[in-house]
MIMISE-689583 format. One record per residue (C-alpha): residue in one letter; residue number from 1; x, y, z. Coordinates in steps of 0.2 Angstrom, whole numbers. Example, Ala and Ser with C-alpha at 12.3 -4.5 7.8 and 13.67 -1.06 7.14 Angstrom:
// residues 2
<rec><r>a</r><k>1</k><x>62</x><y>-22</y><z>39</z></rec>
<rec><r>s</r><k>2</k><x>68</x><y>-5</y><z>36</z></rec>
***
This chain:
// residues 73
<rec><r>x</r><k>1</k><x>0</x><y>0</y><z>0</z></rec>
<rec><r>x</r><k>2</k><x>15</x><y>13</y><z>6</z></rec>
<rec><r>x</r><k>3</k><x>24</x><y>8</y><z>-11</z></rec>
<rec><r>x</r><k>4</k><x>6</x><y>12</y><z>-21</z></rec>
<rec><r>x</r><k>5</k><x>3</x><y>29</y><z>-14</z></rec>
<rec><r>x</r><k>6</k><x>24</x><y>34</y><z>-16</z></rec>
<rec><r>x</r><k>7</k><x>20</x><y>30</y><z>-35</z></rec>
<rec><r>x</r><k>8</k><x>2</x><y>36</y><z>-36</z></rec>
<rec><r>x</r><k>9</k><x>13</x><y>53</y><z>-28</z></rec>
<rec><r>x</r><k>10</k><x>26</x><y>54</y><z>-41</z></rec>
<rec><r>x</r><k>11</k><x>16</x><y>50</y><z>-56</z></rec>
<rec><r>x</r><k>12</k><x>5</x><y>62</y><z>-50</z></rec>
<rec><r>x</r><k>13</k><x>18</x><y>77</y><z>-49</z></rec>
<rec><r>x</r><k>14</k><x>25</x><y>72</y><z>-65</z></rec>
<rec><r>x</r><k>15</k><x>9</x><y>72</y><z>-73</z></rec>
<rec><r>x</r><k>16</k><x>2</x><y>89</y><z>-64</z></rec>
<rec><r>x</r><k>17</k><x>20</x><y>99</y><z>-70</z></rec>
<rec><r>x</r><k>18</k><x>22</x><y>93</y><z>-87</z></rec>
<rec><r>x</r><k>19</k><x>0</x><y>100</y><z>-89</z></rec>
<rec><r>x</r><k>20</k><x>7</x><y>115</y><z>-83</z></rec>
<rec><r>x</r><k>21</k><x>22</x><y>116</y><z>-93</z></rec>
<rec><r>x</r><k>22</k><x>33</x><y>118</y><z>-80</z></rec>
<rec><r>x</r><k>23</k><x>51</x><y>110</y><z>-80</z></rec>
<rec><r>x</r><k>24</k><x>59</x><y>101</y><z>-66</z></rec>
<rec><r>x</r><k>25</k><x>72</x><y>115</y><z>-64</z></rec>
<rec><r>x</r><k>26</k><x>58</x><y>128</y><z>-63</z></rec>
<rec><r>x</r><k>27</k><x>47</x><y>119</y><z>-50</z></rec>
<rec><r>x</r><k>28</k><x>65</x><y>116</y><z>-42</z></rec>
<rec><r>x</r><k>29</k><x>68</x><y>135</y><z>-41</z></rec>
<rec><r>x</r><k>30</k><x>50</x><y>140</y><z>-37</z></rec>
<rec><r>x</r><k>31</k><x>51</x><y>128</y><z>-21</z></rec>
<rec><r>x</r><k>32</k><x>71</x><y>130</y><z>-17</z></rec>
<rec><r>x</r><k>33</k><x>77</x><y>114</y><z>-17</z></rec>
<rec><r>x</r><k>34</k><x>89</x><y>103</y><z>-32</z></rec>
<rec><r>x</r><k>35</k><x>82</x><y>99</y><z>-50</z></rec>
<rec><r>x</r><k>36</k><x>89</x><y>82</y><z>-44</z></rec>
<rec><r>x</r><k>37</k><x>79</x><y>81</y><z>-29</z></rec>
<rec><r>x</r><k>38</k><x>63</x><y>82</y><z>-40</z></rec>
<rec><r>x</r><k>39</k><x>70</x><y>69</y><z>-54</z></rec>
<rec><r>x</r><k>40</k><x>71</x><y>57</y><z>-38</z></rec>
<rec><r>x</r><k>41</k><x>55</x><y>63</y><z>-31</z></rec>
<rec><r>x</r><k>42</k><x>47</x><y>60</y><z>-50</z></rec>
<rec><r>x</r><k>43</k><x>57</x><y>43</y><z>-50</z></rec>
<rec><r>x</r><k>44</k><x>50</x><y>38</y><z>-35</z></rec>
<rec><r>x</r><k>45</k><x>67</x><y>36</y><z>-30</z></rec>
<rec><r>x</r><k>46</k><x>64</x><y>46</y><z>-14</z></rec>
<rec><r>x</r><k>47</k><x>48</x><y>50</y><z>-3</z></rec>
<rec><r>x</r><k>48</k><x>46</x><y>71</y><z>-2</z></rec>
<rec><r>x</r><k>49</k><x>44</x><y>79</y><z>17</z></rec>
<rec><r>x</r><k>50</k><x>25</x><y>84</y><z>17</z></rec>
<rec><r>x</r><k>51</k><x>31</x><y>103</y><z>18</z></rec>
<rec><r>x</r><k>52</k><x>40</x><y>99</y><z>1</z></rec>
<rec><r>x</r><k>53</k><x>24</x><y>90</y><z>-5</z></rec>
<rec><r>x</r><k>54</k><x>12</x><y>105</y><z>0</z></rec>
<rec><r>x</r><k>55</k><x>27</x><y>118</y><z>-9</z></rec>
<rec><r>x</r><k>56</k><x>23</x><y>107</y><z>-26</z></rec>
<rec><r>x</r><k>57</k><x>5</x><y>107</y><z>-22</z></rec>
<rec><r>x</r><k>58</k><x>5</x><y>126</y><z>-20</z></rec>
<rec><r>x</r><k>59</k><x>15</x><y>130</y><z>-36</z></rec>
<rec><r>x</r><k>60</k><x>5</x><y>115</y><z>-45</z></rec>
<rec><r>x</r><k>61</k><x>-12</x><y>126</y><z>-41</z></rec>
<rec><r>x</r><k>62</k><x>-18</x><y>106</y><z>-34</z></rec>
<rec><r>x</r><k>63</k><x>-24</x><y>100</y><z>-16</z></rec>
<rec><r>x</r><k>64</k><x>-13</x><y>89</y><z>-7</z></rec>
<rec><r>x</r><k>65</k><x>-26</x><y>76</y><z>-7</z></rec>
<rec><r>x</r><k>66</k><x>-28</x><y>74</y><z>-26</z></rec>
<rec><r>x</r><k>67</k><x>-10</x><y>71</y><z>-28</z></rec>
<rec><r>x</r><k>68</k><x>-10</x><y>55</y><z>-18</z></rec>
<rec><r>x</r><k>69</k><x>-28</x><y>50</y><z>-19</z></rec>
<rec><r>x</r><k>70</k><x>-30</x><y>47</y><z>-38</z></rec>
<rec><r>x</r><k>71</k><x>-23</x><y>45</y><z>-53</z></rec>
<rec><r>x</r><k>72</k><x>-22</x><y>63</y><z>-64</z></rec>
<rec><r>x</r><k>73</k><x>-26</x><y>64</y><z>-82</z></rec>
***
């Protein structure tokens, strides 16, 4: 289940950012921390802290809850 929501997470940023047209490095810049960070985020190589997660939400324009409660077109 844990793994499930880290994936549903990071698909869902991915998908959200690229709808947007946002790059990694400008969501990186826009919530200060590495373009790397948010390729492993992305990945699902890492879990983000929940004040990262609510950064992204804010700069996404998305609640917290869609991002891990479904799947985004």
């Amino acid at each position: 289940m844990e793994q499930e929501i880290r994936k549903r997470l990071a698909l869902n940023i991915k998908v959200a950012r690229i709808v947007r047209k946002i790059t990694q490095k400008q969501l990186a810049q826009q919530i200060a921390i590495s373009s790397e960070h948010i390729t492993r985020i992305e990945a699902c190589r890492t879990t983000p802290s929940i004040y990262v997660v609510w950064k992204i939400a804010k700069v996404l324009d998305i609640g917290i809850d869609d991002l891990l409660t479904k799947l985004l077109k």
